[in-house]
C-alpha positions in Angstrom: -23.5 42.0 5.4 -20.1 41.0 4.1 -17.2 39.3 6.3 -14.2 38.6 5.0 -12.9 36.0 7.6 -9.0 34.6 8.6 -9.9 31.0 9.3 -7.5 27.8 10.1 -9.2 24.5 10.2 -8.2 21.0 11.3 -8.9 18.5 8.6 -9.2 14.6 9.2 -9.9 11.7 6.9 -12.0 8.4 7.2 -10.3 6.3 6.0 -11.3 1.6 5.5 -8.1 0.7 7.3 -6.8 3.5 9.7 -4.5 3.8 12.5 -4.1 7.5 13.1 -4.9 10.6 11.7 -2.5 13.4 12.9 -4.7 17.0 12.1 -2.9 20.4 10.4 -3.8 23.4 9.8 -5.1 25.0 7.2 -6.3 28.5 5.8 -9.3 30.1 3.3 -10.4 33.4 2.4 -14.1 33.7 2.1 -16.6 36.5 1.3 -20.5 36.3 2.4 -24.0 37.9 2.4 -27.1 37.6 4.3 -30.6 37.8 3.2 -32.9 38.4 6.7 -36.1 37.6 7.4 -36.6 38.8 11.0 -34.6 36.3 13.0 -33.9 34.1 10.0 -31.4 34.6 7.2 -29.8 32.9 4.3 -25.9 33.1 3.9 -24.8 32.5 0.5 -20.6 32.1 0.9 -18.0 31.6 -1.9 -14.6 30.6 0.2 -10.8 29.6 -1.2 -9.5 26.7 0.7 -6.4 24.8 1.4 -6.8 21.8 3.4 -3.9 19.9 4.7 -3.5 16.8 6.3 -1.8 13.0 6.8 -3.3 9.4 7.2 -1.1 7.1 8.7 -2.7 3.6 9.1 -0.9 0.0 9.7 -0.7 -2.3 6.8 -0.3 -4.7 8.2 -3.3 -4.8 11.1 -5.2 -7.7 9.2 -2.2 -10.0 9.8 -1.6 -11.4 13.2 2.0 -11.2 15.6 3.3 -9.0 12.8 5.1 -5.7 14.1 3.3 -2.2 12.4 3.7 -0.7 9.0 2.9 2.2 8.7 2.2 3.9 5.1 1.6 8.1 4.9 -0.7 10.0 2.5 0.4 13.8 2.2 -2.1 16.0 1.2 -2.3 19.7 -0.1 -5.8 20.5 -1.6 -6.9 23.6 -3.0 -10.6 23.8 -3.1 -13.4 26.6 -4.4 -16.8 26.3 -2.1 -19.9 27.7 -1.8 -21.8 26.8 1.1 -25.5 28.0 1.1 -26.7 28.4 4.9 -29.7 28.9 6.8 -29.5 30.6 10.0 -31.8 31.7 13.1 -30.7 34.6 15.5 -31.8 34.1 18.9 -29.9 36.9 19.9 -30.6 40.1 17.9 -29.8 43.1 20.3 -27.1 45.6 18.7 -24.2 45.2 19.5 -24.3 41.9 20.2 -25.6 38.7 18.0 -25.8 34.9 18.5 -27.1 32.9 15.6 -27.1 28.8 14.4 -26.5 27.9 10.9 -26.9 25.2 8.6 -27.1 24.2 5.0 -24.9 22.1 2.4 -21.7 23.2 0.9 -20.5 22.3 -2.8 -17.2 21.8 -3.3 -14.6 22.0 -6.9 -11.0 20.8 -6.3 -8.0 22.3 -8.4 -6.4 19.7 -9.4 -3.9 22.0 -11.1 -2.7 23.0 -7.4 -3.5 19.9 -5.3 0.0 18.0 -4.4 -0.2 14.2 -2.7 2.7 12.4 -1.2 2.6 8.7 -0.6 5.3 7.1 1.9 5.4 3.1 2.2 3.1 1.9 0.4 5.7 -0.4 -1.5 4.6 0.8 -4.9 6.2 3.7 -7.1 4.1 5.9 -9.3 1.3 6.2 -6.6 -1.0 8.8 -8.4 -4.8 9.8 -7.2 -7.3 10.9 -8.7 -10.0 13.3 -6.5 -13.4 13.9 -7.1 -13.9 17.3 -9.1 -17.2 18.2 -7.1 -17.7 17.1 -3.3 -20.6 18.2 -1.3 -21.0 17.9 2.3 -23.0 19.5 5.3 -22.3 22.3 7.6 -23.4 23.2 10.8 -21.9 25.9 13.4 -22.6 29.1 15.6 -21.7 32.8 14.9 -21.5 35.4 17.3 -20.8 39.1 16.6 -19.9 42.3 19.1 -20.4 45.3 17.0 -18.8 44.3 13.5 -16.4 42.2 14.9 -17.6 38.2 14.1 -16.6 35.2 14.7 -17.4 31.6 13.5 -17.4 28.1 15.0 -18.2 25.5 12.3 -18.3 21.8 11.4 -18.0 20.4 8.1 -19.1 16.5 7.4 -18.2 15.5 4.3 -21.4 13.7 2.7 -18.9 12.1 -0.7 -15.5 10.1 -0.9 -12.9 12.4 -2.4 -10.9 10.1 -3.3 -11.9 8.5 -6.7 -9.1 6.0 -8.0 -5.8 5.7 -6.9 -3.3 3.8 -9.5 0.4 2.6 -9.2 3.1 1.3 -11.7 3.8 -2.6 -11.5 6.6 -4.0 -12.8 5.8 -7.4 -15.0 8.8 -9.1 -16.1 10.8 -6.5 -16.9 7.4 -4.6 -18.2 5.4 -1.5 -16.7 2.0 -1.2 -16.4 -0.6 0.8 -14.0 -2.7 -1.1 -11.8 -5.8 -0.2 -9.7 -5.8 -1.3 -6.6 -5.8 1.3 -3.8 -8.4 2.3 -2.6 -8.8 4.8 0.5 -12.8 5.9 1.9 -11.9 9.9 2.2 -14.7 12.3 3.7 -13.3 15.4 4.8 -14.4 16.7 8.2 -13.2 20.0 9.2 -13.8 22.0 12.4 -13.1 25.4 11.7 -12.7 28.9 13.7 -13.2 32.3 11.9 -12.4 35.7 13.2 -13.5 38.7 10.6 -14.8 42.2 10.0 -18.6 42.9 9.0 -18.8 46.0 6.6 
């Protein structure tokens, strides 16, 4: 079977010091096969994603009888996946199907197309650097009525994305770039899917 799904998702972050964590919406294209073994089957996927989302969080929410300051992260990331699922049917009478899958999910970001925007953090030249590979674990339910499927998933990010973040500092009339940002990131997605099997 291959489904080529139209998805939107609803990323958030973890972050060490968070206030809130507004969710947007995403999109991927994906492609996928199953291998069945009676009721069971393994679902190799290969997906193009584009998460987006914000992090706002206070700044100041370690120092008492100060008013909030908020900073913003930005994000756009562009991501190449390939979860590998394992599935059970426990309904398996044409035209209708119910199955529960799970597996892991390995993860390469494009940097090349990834774009970050940092508001108030009181630095300039805030640059991070992701993570090449991420892996994390998925779990949902697919149902299908005749070759028409669709796909509720959750996605818990098992790594932090985010590997270093740096910033320019300004020493007596010198510039230099300092470390010391630093933001826990593990993607968790919830996702719907609505495609065609062929």
């Amino acid at each position: 079977e291959m489904v080529m799904p139209y998805h939107l998702h609803m990323p958030s972050y973890f972050l060490e010091t968070f206030t809130e964590y507004p969710y947007k919406v995403g999109y991927f294209a994906a492609m996928f096969f199953r291998v069945h073994m009676k009721r069971h089957f393994i679902q190799p996927e290969i997906m193009y994603n584009i998460y987006k989302g914000e992090i706002a969080f206070n700044k100041n929410q370690n120092k008492e009888n100060t008013l909030p300051e908020l900073a913003k992260l930005n994000s756009t990331i562009h991501s190449l996946e390939l979860p590998i699922l394992y599935g059970y049917s426990f309904v398996k009478s044409r035209p209708y199907g119910m199955a529960l899958f799970i597996g892991p999910k390995l993860e390469y970001v494009w940097k090349h197309k990834t774009s970050e925007e940092f508001e108030g953090f009181g630095y300039s030249g805030i640059k991070e650097e992701l993570h090449p590979i991420n892996i994390s674990s998925v779990i949902g339910l697919g149902v299908n009525i005749a070759n028409i499927f669709f796909d509720f998933r959750y996605e818990i990010g098992l790594t932090n994305i985010s590997k270093s973040i740096i910033y320019e500092k300004d020493t007596d009339g010198i510039m230099s770039q300092e470390k010391g940002i630093f933001i826990n990131r593990h993607r968790n997605v919830l996702s719907f899917s609505l495609g065609v099997i062929f």
